[in-house]
C-alpha positions in Angstrom: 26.3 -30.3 13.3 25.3 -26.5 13.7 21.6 -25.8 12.9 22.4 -23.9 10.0 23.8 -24.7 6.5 25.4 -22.5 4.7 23.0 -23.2 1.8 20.8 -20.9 3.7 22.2 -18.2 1.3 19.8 -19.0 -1.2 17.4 -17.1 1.1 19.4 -13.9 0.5 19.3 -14.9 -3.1 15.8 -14.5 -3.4 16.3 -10.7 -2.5 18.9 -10.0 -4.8 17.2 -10.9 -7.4 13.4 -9.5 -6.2 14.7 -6.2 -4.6 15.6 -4.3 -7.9 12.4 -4.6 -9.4 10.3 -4.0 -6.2 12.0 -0.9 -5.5 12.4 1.0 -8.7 8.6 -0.4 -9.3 7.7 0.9 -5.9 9.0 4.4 -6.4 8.2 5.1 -10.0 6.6 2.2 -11.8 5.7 4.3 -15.0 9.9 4.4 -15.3 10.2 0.8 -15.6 11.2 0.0 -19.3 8.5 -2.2 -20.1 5.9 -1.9 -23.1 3.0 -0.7 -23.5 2.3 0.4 -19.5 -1.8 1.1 -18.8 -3.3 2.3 -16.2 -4.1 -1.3 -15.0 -1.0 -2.9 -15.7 0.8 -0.5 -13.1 -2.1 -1.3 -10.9 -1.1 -4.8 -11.1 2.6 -3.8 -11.0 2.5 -2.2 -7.7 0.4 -5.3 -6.3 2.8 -7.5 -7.5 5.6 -5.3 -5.8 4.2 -5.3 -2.3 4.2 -9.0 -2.5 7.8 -9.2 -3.7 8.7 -6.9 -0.9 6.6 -9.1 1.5 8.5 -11.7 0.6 12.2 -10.0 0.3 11.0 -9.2 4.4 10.1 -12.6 5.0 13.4 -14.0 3.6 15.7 -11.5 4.9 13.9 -12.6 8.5 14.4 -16.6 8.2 17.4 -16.5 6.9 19.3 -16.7 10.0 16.7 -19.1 11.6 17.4 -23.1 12.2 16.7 -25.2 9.1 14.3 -27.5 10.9 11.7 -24.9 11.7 8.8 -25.6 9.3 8.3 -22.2 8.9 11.2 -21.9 7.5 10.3 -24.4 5.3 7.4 -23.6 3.8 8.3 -20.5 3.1 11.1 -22.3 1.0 8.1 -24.2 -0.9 6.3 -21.5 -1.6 9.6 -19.3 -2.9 10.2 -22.5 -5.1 6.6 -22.5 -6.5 6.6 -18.8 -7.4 10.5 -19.2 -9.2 9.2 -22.0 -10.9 6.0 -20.6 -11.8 7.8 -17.1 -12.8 10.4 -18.6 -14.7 8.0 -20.5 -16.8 5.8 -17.6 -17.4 8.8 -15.5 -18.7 10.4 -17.8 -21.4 6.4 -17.8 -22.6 6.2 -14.3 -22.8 6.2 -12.5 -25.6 9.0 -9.3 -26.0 7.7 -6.5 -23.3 11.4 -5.1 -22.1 12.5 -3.1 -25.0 16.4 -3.8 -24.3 18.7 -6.0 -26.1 22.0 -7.6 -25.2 23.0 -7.1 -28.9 22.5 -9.1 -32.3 24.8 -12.1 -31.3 22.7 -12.5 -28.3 19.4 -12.0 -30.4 20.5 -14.3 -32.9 20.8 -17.1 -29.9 17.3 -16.4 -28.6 18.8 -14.8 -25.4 16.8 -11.6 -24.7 16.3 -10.0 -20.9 12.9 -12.1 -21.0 14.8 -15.5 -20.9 17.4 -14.0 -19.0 15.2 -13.3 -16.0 13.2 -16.2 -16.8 16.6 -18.4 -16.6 17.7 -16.6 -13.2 14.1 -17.3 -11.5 14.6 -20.9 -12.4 17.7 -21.6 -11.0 16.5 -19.9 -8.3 13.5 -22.5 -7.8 16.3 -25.1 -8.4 18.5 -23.3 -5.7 14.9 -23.7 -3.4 14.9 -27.8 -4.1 18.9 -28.1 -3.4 17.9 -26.5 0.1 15.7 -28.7 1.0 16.8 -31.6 -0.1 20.7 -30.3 1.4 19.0 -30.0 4.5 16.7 -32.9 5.4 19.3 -34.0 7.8 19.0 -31.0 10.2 15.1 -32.1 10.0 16.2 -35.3 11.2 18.7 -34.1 13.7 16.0 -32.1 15.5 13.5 -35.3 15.7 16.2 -37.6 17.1 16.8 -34.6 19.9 13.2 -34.0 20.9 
């Protein structure tokens, strides 16, 4: 058994989906088509980007590492946290991305708010299914030491 699984991908998941946003909101954050933009809010915006890039770093850099390397996994329970907790706090929200996928879509409550909100959550999910998928290479490199 090699030291890595190929659910390791979910690592480069994590920047697919983070990456858009942090660099369009790095570059112009005021372009982003969200509603009703202050001052603070693109404050907070540009905050919130450097820590998604922070993170898009940090999972682009253990992604190739061994599975059994703790740093490696806690960086997977914290990525599962932040899904879970962003997920959550987008099927919440209220309407702030004036887009639409069309009135069929509308009509079945699926707007870009649940969209994302649905993609961060699988994304946490994706985070469990990695750990749990590999607890085995944990226990292969306790056997060996």
């Amino acid at each position: 058994m090699s030291a890595r699984s190929p659910l390791s991908v979910v690592f480069l998941l994590h920047i697919a989906l983070e990456a858009p946003l942090a660099i369009s909101a790095f570059w112009s954050p005021a372009s982003l088509p969200f509603l009703q933009m202050t001052n603070t809010t693109l404050v907070l915006l540009k905050l919130y980007t450097a820590f998604t890039a922070a993170t898009c770093v940090t999972t682009f850099l253990v992604h190739p590492l061994p599975e059994f390397l703790p740093g490696k996994r806690a960086l997977a329970i914290g990525l599962c946290i932040y899904h879970s907790v962003a997920s959550t706090v987008l099927f919440q929200a209220p309407r702030f991305i004036p887009h639409s996928f069309g009135p069929l879509f509308e009509s079945l409550k699926v707007t870009p708010e649940v969209t994302w909100g649905t993609l961060h959550g699988l994304l946490g999910l994706a985070m469990v299914v990695w750990w749990q998928g590999t607890l085995g290479y944990v226990s292969m490199a306790r056997k060996a030491a």
